[in-house]
C-alpha positions in Angstrom: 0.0 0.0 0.0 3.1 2.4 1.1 4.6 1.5 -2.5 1.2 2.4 -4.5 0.4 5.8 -2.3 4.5 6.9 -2.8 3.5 6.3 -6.7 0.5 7.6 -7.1 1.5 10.8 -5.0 3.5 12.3 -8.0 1.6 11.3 -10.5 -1.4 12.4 -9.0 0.6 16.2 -8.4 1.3 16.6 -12.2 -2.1 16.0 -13.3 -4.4 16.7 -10.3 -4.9 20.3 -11.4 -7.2 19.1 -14.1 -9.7 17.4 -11.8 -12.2 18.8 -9.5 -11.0 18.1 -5.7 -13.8 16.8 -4.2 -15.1 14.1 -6.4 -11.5 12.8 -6.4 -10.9 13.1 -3.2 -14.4 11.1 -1.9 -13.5 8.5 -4.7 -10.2 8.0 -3.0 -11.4 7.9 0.7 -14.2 5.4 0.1 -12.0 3.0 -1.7 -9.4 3.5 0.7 -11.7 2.7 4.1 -13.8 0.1 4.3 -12.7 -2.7 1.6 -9.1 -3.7 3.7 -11.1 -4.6 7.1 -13.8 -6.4 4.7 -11.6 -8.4 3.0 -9.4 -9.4 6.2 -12.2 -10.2 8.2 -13.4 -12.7 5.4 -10.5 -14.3 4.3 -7.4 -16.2 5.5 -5.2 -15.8 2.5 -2.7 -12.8 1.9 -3.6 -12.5 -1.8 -6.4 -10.7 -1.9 -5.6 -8.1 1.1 -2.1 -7.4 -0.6 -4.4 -7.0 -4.2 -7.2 -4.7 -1.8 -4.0 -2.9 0.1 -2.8 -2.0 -3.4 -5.4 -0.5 -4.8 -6.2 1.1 -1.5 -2.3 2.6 -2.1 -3.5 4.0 -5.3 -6.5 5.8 -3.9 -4.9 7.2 -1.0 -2.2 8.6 -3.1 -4.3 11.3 -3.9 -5.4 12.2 -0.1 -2.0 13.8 0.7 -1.9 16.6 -2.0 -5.6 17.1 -2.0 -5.4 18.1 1.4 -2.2 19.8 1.4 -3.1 22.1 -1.5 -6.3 22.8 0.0 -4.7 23.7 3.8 -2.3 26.2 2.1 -4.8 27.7 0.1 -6.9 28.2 3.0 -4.6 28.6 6.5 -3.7 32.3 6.4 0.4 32.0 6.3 0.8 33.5 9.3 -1.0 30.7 11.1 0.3 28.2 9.1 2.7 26.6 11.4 0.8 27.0 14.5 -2.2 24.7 12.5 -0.2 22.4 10.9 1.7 21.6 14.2 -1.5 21.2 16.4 -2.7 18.8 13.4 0.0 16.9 13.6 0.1 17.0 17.2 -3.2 15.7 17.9 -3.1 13.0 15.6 0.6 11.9 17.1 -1.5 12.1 20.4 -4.7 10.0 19.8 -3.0 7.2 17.0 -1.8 5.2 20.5 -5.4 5.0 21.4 -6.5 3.4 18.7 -4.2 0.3 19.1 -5.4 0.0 22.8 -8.8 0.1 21.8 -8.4 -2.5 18.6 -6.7 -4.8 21.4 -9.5 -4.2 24.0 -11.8 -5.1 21.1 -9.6 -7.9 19.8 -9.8 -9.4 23.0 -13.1 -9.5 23.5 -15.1 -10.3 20.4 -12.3 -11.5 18.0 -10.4 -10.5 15.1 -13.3 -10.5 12.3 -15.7 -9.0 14.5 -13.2 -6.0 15.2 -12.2 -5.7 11.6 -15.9 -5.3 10.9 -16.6 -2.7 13.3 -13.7 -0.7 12.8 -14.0 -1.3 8.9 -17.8 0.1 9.9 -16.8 3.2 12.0 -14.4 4.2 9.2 -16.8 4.0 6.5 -19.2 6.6 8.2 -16.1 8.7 9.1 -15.2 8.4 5.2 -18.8 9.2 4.4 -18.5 12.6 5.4 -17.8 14.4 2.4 -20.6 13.0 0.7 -23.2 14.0 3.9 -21.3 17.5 4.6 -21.8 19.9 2.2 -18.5 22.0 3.6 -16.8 19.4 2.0 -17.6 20.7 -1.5 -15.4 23.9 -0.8 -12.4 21.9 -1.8 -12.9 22.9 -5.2 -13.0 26.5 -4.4 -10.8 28.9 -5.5 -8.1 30.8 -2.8 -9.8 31.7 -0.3 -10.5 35.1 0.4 -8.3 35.5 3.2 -5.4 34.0 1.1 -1.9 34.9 2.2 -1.2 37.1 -0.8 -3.8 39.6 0.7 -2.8 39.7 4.1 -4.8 38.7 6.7 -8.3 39.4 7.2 -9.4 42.9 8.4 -9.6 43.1 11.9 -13.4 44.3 13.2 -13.2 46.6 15.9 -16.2 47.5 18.3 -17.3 50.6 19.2 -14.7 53.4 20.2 -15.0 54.1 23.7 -14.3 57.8 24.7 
């Protein structure tokens, strides 16, 4: 999957300029979620989660610059390290819960059950481009408070005397 997203990263930056954000970006997301825990729940053979993982690689390749190019366009630049950092840092701090939770999980209904509820809560987390309409604004244009205009005015209340 690593191999496939490292690919498709490049390619996808060349060309991605020609497609619409959104639609690609939904494609990519539901294709990347749910199938892998599917597949692993129902089968005992590598082949076909290597063949799912691969295509999943392909798909996700796309996530990365989508996003990217749509936080710079929108994260004022004198903000941008501040967001980008408490990104980062909140997913750094959560990711470690997630492995406890898939062990408490494992532990107490089994593998396939757990790759079927976690394959389930990840779809509905995927479907949320499709059910938010926010979403859409990936295929805006610079936002209006884009770094090449400064940053937005400042509203002030009323003078006091």
């Amino acid at each position: 999957m690593l191999a496939a997203a490292a690919g498709e990263a490049p390619a996808f930056g060349a060309v991605g300029s020609r497609f619409r954000r959104w639609p690609v970006f939904t494609i990519a997301i539901l294709i990347g979620g749910l199938p892998r825990f599917v597949v692993a729940a129902f089968t005992n053979t590598i082949a076909p989660l290597a063949v799912t993982m691969a295509v999943e690689g392909l798909a996700f390749g796309v996530l990365n610059p989508a996003m990217a190019t749509v936080t710079y366009e929108t994260v004022p630049e004198e903000l941008r390290s501040r967001v980008l950092s408490a990104s980062t840092a909140a997913v750094h701090l959560v990711t470690p819960l997630g492995a406890l939770a898939a062990g408490f999980l494992v532990d107490s209904i089994g593998l396939p059950c757990t790759l079927l509820k976690v394959g389930g809560v990840y779809l509905l987390a995927t479907l949320c481009p499709l059910i938010f309409p926010v979403w859409k604004q990936m295929d805006g244009t610079v936002s209006p408070h884009d770094s090449a205009q400064g940053p937005p005015p400042r509203v002030s209340g009323p003078k006091q005397a």
